[in-house]
TIGUDREN-286608 format. One line per 4 residues: number of its first residue (from 0); for each residue x, y, z of C-alpha. Coordinates in Angstrom, 1 decimal, always signed. Example, Ala and Ser with C-alpha at 12.3 -4.5 7.8 and 13.67 -1.06 7.14 Angstrom:
% residues 2
0 = +12.3/-4.5/+7.8; +13.7/-1.1/+7.1
END
This chain:
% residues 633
0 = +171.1/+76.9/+124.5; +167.4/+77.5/+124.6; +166.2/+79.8/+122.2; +162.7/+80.9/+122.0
4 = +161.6/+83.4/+119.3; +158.8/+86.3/+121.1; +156.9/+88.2/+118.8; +155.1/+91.6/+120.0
8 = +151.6/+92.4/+118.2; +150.7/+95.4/+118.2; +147.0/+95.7/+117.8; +144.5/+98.7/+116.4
12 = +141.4/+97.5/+118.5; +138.1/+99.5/+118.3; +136.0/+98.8/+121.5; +133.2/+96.7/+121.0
16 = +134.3/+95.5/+117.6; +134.9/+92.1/+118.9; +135.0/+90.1/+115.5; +137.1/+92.9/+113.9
20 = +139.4/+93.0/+116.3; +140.1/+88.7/+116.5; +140.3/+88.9/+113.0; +143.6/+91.3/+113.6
24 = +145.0/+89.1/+116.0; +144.4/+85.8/+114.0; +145.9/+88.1/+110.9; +149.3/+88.6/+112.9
28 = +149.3/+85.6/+114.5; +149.5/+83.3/+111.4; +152.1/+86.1/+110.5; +154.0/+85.0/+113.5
32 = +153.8/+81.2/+113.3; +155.0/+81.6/+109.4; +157.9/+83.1/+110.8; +158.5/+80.4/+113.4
36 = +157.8/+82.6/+116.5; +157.4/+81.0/+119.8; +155.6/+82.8/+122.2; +153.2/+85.7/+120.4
40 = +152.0/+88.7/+122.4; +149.3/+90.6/+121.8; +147.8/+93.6/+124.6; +145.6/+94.4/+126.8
44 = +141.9/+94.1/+126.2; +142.3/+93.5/+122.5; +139.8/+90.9/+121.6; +137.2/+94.2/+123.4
48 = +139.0/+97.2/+123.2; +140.0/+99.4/+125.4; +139.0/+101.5/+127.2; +135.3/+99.8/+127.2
52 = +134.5/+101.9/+130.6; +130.6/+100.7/+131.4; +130.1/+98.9/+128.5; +131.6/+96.1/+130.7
56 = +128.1/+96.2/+132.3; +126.4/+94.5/+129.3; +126.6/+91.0/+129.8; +126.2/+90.4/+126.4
60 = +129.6/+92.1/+125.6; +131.6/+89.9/+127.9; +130.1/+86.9/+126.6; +131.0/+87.9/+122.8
64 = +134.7/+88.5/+123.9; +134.6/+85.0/+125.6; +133.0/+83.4/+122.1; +135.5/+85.4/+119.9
68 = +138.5/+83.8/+122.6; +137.8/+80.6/+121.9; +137.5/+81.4/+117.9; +140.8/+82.7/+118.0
72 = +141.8/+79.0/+119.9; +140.3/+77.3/+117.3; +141.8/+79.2/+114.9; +145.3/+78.9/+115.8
76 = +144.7/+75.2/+116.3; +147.4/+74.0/+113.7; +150.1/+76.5/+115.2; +152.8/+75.5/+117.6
80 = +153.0/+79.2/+118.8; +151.8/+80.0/+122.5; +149.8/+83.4/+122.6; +148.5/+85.5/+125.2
84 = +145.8/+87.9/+124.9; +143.9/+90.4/+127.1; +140.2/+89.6/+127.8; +137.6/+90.6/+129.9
88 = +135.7/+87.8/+131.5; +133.2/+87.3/+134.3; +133.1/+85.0/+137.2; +130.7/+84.8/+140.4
92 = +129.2/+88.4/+140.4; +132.8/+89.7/+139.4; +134.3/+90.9/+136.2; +137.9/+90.4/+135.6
96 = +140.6/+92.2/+133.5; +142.6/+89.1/+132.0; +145.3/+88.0/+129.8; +144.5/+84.8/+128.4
100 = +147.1/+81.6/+127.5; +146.1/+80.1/+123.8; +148.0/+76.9/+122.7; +147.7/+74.6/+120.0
104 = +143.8/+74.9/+119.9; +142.7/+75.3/+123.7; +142.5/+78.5/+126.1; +144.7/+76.9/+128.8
108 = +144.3/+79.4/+131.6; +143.0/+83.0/+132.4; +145.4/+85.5/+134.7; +143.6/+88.4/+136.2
112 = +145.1/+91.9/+136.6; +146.5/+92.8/+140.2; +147.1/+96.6/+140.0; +143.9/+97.7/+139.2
116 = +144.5/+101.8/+138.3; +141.8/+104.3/+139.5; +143.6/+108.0/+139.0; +144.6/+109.8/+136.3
120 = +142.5/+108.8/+133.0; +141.6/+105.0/+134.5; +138.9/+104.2/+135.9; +139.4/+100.4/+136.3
124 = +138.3/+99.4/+140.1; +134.9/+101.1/+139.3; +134.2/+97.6/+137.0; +136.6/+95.1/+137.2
128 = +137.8/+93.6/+140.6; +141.4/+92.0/+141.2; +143.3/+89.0/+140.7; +145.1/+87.9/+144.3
132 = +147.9/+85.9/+145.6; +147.7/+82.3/+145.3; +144.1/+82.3/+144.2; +143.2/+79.2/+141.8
136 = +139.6/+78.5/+140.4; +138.3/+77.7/+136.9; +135.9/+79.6/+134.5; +133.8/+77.3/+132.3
140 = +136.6/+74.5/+132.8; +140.0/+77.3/+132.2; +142.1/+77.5/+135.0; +142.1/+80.9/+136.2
144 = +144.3/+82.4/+139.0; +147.4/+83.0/+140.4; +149.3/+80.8/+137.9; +152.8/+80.2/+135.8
148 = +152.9/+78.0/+132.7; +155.2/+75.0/+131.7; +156.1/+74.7/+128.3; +158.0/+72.8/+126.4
152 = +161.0/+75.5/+125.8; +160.5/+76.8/+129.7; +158.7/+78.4/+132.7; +155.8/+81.4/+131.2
156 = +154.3/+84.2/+133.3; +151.7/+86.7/+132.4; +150.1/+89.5/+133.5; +148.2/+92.6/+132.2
160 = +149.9/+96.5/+132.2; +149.8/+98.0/+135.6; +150.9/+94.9/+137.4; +154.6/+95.6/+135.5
164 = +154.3/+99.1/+137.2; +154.3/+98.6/+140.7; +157.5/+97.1/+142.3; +155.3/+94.8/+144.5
168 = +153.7/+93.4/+141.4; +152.8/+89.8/+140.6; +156.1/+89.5/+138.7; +158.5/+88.9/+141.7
172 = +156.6/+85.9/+143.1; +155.9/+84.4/+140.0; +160.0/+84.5/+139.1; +160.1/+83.3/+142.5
176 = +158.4/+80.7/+141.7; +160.1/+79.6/+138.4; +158.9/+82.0/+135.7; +162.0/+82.6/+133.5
180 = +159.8/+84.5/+130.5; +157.4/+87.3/+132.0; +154.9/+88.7/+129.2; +153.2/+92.1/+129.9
184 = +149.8/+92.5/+128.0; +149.4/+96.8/+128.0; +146.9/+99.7/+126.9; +149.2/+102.1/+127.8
188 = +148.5/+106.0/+126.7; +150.7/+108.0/+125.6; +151.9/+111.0/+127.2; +154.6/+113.8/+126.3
192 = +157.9/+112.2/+127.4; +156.3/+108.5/+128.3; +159.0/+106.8/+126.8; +161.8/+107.2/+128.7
196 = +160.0/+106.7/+131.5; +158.2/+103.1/+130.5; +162.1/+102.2/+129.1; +163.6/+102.8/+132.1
200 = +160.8/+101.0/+134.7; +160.8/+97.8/+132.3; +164.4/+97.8/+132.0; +164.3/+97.7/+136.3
204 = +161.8/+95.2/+136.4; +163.8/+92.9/+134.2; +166.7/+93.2/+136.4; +165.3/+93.1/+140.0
208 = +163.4/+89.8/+138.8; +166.2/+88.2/+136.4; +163.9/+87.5/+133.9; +163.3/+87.8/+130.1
212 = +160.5/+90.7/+130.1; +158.3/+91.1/+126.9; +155.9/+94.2/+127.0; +153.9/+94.7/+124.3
216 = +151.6/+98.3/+124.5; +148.1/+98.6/+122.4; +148.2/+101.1/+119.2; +145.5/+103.1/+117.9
220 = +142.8/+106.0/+119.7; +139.6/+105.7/+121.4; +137.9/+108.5/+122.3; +140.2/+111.0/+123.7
224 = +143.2/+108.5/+125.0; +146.2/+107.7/+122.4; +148.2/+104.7/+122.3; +151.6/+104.5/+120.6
228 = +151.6/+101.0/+120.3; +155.5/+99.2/+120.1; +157.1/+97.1/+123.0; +160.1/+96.0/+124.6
232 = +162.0/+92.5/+125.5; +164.6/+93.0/+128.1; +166.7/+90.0/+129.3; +168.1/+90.0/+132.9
236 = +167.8/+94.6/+132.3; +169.3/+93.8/+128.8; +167.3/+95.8/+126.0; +167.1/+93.2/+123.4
240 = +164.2/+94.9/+121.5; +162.5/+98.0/+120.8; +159.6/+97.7/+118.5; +158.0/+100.2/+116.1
244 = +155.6/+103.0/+117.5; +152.4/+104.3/+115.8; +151.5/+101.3/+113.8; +150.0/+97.8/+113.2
248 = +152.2/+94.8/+113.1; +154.4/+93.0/+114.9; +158.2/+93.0/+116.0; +160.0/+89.9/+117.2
252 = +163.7/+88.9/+118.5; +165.7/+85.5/+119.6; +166.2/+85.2/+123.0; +168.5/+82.4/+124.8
256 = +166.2/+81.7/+128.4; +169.5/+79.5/+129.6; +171.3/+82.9/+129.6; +168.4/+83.9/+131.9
260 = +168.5/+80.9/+134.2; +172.4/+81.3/+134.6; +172.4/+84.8/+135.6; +170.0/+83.8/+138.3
264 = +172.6/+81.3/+139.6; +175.3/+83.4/+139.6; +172.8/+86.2/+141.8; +173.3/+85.5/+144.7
268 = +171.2/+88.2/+146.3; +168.2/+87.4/+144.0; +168.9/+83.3/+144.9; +168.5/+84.7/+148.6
272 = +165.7/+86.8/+148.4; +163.8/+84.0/+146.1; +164.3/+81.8/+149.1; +163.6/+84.2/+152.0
276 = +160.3/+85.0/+149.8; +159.4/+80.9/+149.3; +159.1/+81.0/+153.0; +156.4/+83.4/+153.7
280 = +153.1/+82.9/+151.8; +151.0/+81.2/+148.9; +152.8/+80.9/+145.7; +151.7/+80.7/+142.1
284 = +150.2/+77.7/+140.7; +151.8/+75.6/+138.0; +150.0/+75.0/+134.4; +151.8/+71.7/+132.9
288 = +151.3/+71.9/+128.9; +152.7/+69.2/+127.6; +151.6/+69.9/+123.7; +154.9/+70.5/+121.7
292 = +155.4/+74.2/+121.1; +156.8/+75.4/+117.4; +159.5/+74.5/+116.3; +162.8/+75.9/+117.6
296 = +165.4/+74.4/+115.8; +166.3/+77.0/+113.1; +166.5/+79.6/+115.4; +169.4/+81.8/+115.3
300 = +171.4/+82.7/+118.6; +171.1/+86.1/+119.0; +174.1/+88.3/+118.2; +174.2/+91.9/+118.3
304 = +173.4/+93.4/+114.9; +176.6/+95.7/+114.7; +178.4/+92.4/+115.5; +180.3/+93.0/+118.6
308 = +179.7/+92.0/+122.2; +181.6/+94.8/+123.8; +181.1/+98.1/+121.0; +178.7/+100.0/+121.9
312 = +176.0/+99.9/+119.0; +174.6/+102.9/+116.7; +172.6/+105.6/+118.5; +169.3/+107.3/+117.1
316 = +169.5/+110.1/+114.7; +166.8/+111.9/+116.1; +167.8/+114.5/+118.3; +165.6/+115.0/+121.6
320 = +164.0/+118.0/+119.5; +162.8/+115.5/+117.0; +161.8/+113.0/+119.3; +159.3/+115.2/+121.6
324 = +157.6/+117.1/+118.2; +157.2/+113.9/+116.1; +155.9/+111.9/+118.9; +153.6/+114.4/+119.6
328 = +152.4/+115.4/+116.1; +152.0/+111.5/+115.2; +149.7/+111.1/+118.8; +147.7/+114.1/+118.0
332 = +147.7/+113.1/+113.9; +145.9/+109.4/+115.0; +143.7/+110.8/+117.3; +142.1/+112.4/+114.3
336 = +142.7/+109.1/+112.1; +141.4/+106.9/+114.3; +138.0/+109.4/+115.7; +137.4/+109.7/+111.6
340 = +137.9/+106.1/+111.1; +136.2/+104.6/+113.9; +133.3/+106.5/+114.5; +132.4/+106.2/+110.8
344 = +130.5/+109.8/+111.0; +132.4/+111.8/+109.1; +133.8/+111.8/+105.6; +136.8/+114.3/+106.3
348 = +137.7/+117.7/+108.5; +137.3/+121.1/+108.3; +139.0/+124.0/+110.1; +137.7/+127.6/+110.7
352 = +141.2/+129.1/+110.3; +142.2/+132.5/+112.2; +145.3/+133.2/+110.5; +147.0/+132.0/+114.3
356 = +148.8/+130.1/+115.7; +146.4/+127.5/+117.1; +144.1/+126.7/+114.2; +147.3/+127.1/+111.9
360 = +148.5/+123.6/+114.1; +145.4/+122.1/+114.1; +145.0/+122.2/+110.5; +149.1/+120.9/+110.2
364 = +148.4/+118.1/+112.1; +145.2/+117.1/+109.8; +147.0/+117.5/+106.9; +150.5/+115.3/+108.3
368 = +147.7/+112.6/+109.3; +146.0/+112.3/+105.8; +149.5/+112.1/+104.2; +150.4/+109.3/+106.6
372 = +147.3/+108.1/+105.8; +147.4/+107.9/+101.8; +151.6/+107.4/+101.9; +151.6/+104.5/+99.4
376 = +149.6/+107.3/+96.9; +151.5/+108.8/+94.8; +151.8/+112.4/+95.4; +148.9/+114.0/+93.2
380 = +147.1/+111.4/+94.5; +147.4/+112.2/+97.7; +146.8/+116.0/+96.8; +143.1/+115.1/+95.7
384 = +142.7/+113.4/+98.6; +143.7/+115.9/+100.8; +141.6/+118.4/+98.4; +138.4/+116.2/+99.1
388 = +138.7/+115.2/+102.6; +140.3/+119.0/+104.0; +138.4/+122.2/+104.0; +139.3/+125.6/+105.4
392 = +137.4/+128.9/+106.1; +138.6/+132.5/+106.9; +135.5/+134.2/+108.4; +136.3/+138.1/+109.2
396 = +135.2/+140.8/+111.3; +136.1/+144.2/+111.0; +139.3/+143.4/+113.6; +140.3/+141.2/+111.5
400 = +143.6/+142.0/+110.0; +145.1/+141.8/+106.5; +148.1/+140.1/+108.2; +146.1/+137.0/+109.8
404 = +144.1/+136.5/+106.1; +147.2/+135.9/+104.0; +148.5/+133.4/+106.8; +145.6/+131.7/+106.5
408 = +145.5/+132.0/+102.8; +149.1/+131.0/+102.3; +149.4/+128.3/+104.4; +146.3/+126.7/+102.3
412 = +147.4/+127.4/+99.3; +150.9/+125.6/+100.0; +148.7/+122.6/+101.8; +146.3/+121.7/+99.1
416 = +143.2/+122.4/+101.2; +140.8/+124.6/+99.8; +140.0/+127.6/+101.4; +136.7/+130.1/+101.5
420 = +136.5/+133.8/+102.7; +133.0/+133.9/+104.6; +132.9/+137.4/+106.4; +130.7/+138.0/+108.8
424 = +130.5/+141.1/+109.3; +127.1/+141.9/+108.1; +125.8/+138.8/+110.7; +127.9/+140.2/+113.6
428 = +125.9/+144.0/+112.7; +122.4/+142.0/+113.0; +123.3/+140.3/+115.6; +124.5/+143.1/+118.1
432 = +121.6/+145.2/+116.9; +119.3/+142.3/+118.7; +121.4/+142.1/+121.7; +121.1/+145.6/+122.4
436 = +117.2/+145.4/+121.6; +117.2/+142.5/+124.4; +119.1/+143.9/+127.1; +118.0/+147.4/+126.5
440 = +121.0/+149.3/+125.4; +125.1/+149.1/+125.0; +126.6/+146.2/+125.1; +129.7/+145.2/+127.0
444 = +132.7/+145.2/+124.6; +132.9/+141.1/+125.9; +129.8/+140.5/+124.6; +130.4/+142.0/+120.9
448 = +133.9/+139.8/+120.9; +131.8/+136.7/+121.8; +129.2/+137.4/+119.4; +131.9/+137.0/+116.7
452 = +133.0/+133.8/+117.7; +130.0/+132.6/+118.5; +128.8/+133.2/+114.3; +131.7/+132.1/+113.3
456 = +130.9/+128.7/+115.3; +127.6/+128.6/+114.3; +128.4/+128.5/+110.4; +130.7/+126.0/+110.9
460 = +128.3/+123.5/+112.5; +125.6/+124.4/+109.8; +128.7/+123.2/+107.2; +129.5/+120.4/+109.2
464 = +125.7/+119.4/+109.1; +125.4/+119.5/+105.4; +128.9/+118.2/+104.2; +129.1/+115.5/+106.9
468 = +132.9/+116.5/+108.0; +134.4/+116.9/+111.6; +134.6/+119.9/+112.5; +137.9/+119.9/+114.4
472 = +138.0/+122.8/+117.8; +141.2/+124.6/+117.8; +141.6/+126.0/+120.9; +144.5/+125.5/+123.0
476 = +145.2/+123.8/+127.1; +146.8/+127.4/+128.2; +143.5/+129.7/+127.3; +140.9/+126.7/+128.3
480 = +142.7/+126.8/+131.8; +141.9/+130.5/+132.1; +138.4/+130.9/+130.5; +139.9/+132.5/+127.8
484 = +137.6/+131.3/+125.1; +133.9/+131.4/+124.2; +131.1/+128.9/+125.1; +129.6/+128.5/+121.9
488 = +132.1/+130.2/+120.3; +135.4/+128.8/+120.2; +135.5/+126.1/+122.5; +132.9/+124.5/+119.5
492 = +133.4/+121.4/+117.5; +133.1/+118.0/+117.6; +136.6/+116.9/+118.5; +139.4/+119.0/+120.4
496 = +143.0/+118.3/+118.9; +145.3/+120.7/+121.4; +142.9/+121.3/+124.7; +145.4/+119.7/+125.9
500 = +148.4/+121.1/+124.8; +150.1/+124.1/+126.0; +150.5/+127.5/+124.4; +154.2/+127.1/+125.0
504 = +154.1/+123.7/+123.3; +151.8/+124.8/+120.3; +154.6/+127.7/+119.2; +157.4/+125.0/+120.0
508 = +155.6/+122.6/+117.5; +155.0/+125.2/+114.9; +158.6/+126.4/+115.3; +159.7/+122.9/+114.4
512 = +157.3/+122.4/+111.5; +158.7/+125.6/+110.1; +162.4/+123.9/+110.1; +160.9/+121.2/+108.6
516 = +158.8/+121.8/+106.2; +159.4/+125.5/+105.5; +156.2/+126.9/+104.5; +155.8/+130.5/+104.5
520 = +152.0/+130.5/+106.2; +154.0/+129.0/+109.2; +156.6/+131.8/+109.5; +154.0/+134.5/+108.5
524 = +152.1/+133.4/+111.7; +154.5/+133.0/+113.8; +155.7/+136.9/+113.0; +153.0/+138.5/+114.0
528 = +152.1/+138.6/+118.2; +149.3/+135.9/+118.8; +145.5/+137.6/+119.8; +142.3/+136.6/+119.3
532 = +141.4/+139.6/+117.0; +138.1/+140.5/+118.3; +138.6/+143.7/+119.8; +141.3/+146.3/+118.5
536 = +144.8/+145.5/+118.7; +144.3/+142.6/+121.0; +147.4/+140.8/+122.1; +146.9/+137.7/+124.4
540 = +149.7/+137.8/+126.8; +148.8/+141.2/+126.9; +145.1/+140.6/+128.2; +146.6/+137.5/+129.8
544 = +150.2/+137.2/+130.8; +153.5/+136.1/+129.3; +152.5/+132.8/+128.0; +155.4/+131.1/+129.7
548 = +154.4/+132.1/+133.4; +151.1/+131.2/+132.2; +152.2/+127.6/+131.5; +154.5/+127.9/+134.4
552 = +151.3/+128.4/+136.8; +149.2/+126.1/+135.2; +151.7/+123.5/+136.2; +152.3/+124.2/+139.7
556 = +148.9/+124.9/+140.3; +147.3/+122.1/+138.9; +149.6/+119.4/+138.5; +152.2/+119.5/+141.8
560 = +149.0/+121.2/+143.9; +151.0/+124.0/+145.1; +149.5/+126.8/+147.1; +149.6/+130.4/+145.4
564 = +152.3/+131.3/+148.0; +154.3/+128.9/+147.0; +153.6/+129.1/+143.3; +155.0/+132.8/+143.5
568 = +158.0/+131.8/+145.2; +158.6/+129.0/+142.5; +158.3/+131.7/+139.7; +160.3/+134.3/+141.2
572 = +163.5/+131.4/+141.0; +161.9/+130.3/+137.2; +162.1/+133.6/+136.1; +164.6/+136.0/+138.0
576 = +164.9/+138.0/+134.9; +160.6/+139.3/+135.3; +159.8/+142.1/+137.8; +158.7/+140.2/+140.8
580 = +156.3/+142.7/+142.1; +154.1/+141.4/+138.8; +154.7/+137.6/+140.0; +151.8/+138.0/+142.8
584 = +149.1/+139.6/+140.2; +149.7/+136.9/+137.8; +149.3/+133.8/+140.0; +146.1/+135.0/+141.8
588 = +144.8/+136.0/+138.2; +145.8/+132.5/+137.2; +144.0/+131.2/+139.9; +140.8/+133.1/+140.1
592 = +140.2/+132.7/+136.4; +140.9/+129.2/+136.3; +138.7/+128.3/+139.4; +135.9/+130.3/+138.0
596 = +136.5/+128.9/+134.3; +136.1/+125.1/+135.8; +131.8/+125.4/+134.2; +133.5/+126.0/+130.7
600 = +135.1/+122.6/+130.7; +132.4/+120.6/+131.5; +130.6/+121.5/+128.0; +133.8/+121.4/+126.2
604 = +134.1/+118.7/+123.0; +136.0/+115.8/+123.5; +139.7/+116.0/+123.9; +143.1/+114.4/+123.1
608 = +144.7/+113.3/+126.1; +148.7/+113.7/+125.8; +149.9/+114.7/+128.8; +149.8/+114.1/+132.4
612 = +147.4/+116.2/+133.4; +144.6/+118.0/+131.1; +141.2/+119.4/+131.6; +138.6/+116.7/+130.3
616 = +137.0/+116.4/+133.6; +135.1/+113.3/+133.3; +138.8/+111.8/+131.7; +141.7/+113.4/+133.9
620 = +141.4/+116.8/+136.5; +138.3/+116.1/+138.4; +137.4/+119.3/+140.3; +133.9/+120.6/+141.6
624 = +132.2/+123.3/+139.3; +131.3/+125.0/+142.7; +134.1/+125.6/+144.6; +135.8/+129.0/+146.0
628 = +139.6/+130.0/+146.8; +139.2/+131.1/+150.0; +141.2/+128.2/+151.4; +144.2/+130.0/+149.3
632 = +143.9/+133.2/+151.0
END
């Protein structure tokens, strides 16, 4: 036997908060060496944060994550443990995406990242530049390359989140070249059904490279990306461990490394190909440490913790209902934590409530992430808190209805957020009278529902000014996509919870906080068709389309690039049940009012990023303001 103990830290970084975030690592790590681990991983970019985007530029910034390294080497100078850690550092007019090797006192080599991503939300080739096969140099005296480590209880590979991801990454050559332990240092976002995906692709990494694969992801938001922190070890494609999501801490697990080396000699195909590749090409460069590691002799052999080798163990209570909704509402829930805790702006949130079904989620999800946040309150503690830190207001027009009030009003009252009544009625008069002074007669009915959200906006700014809160924008990823929303109106507020959730998504949510939690708000919302209530009788799939096509063409359009041809041939199969004479109106309405809603975007707030695709343009869907369709027609 050869048991080695890993340990997965999962760290809340804030970028540039170098000091702050070393002090977390060096926290958990004396955690893990109390606890005799042998190998401690902590992710990607920690000791900077992540993502640091230009800041990268400032020289000054590098060097202070270099200085704060080498105090966390010092630091851990009594501890046997071997960590790794992601750095950035700079080297001969380059800068360099790293995970760092940290043993008994000493940064023993630097391993750039390979796979360097540029789509999506990642921007990485724009700053950093690449690691390469069989490169070796030294920064400062570190070794720093194309490298594999020698330890005491085996052969140690590392290498930083996208490498893991590509098939051609540094991971084959490396267990090619001897490295029995592979750890994976990762800032990886989360996005609506991520995790089945990231199991699956470690699980095949671990097998097609017989090794003992440890992943550990970065928790904790910045700016608009969300990271669900946890990790995995998976020995030979055996899930060994699957650490906690959503928070701080670390997870750890016994591994035996000979049961990794003996399933390599009894794979023949992987003893081939290992061979076959040993003959074409540089290979990694060794690292020889020859300081003892911690101590390994207490370890336990690792045994299944139902206690049998063949039973298949216990399975997860959470049904795939509960998976998708809590995962979601915790993402969305830290993106507010983290915005309110990091930025250090604002002393709590308010909400400008419509008595629908989008501001009624956005104020659920504040609420579910002050209760995580005070949990070890006691509950009428946590109701103050909540009392001082949430505020709500109901500001109605003469469309608004008495319906929409007492959701808004009920829900509240069942919360513990305190809740105003601020008409605006007499503003919105004033205001049209100018209007009509200015342009010289009627206006367009547009124009008097925008001047209502646009008051309603306003007031909530002037509040935000004066009671320093964050004033949370409610609308949703559906409407945004079609224009349907107001430029000063409201697509307002300093941070955007669900621009990037669908409509079809936002009602699925509510649904299943309704189950849950059973408040009466929730079900008197969701009884009543959704509108905007700025215009009599207004009904928003009526002035748009059936929110489900809608979400349906949004997809297709934007995500899988389909043609408007072949979008309406997609729905008519999607939704046999529709008349598909209406199929052809709704797609080329989809796709005239999204194209010419693109200038909307750009001077939207800041956004949560959950998904695949959403419309932060500077973060995810990068189209041209100026464009045209005719390519379409």
């Amino acid at each position: 036997m050869r048991l080695v103990k890993i340990a997965l830290g999962s760290v809340n970084p804030t970028v540039g908060s170098v000091k702050s975030n070393t002090e977390r690592c060096l926290r958990i790590a004396h955690e893990m060496a109390a606890q005799q681990v042998t190998v401690g991983v902590f992710p990607e970019q920690v000791i900077g944060g992540y993502p640091s985007e230009d800041l990268v530029q400032w020289r000054g910034f590098v060097q202070a994550q270099w200085n704060e390294l080498h105090r966390f080497a010092e630091s851990t100078q009594a501890l046997g443990t071997v960590f790794a850690l992601g750095v950035t550092v700079a080297h001969r007019g380059h800068l360099y995406n790293a995970a760092a090797v940290v043993h008994r006192g000493r940064v023993r080599a630097l391993v750039p990242k390979e796979k360097l991503p540029t789509y999506n939300v990642f921007y990485e080739h724009r700053t950093f530049s690449r690691g390469g096969v069989g490169l070796k140099d030294e920064i400062l005296g570190v070794p720093f390359g194309d490298l594999i480590f020698d330890f005491d209880f085996g052969t140690l590979a590392v290498e930083v989140c996208e490498d893991v991801w590509s098939p051609d990454g540094p991971m084959r050559r490396r267990c090619y070249a001897g490295a029995e332990l592979v750890l994976n240092l990762s800032a990886s976002p989360y996005r609506m059904g991520v995790m089945g995906t990231r199991r699956e692709m470690l699980a095949t990494r671990s097998s097609d490279n017989q090794c003992t694969l440890a992943y550990v992801n970065m928790v904790g938001a910045n700016d608009g990306l969300i990271f669900d922190g946890g990790g995995f070890v998976f020995q030979n494609g055996r899930p060994l461990l699957e650490a906690s999501r959503w928070v701080e801490g670390f997870s750890a697990t016994v591994v035996d490394l000979d049961r990794t080396s003996r399933l390599r000699t009894e794979n023949t195909t992987w003893r081939n190909d290992c061979l076959d590749a040993r003959e074409h090409g540089p290979v990694p460069h060794r690292v020889e440490d020859g300081d003892p590691g911690a101590d390994r002799s207490m370890l336990p052999y690792p045994t299944p913790a139902h206690r049998s080798f063949f039973l298949p163990g216990p399975q997860s209570a959470r049904t795939a209902r509960e998976e998708f909704c809590e995962d979601l509402l915790d993402a969305l829930g830290l993106g507010i934590s983290d915005y309110l805790d990091k930025t250090k702006a604002f002393k709590g949130l308010g909400i400008a409530l419509s008595g629908g079904r989008d501001s009624l989620l956005t104020l659920l999800i504040g609420w579910r992430a002050l209760q995580k946040r005070f949990v070890d309150l006691s509950e009428d503690e946590r109701k103050a808190k909540t009392a001082a830190m949430m505020s709500a207001f109901y500001m109605p027009s003469r469309y608004s209805s008495d319906h929409t009030s007492q959701c808004a009003e009920t829900i509240c009252q069942e919360l513990g957020v305190p809740f105003k009544v601020v008409p605006i009625e007499d503003a919105f008069n004033r205001e049209a009278d100018i209007a009509r002074t200015m342009v010289g007669g009627d206006l367009t009915g547009l124009t008097q529902q925008n001047i209502q959200a646009r008051l309603r906006s306003l007031r909530m700014w002037n509040w935000s000014n004066t009671s320093g809160m964050l004033f949370l924008q409610t609308g949703n990823m559906s409407e945004k996509a079609m224009g349907y929303t107001t430029i000063g109106g409201d697509l307002e507020g300093a941070l955007a919870i669900l621009a990037n959730v669908p409509k079809t998504v936002v009602i699925y949510l509510l649904e299943y906080l309704l189950e849950k939690y059973g408040f009466e708000g929730i079900w008197k919302t969701l009884s009543a068709p959704a509108g905007p209530e700025l215009a009599p009788n207004q009904k928003g799939e009526d002035e748009l389309m059936p929110f489900r096509v809608l979400d349906a063409c949004f997809h297709l359009y934007a995500a899988e690039k389909l043609s408007p041809d072949e979008i309406v041939y997609a729905l008519k199969g999607m939704f046999p049940e529709d008349d598909a004479s209406l199929m052809r109106g709704w797609v080329d309405k989809f796709v005239r009012l999204f194209t010419q809603s693109i200038y909307k975007w750009v001077q939207a707030p800041l956004s949560l990023h959950v998904g695949n695709l959403d419309l932060e343009r500077e973060r995810a869907l990068q189209l041209p303001v100026v464009e045209t369709t005719e390519w379409a027609r």
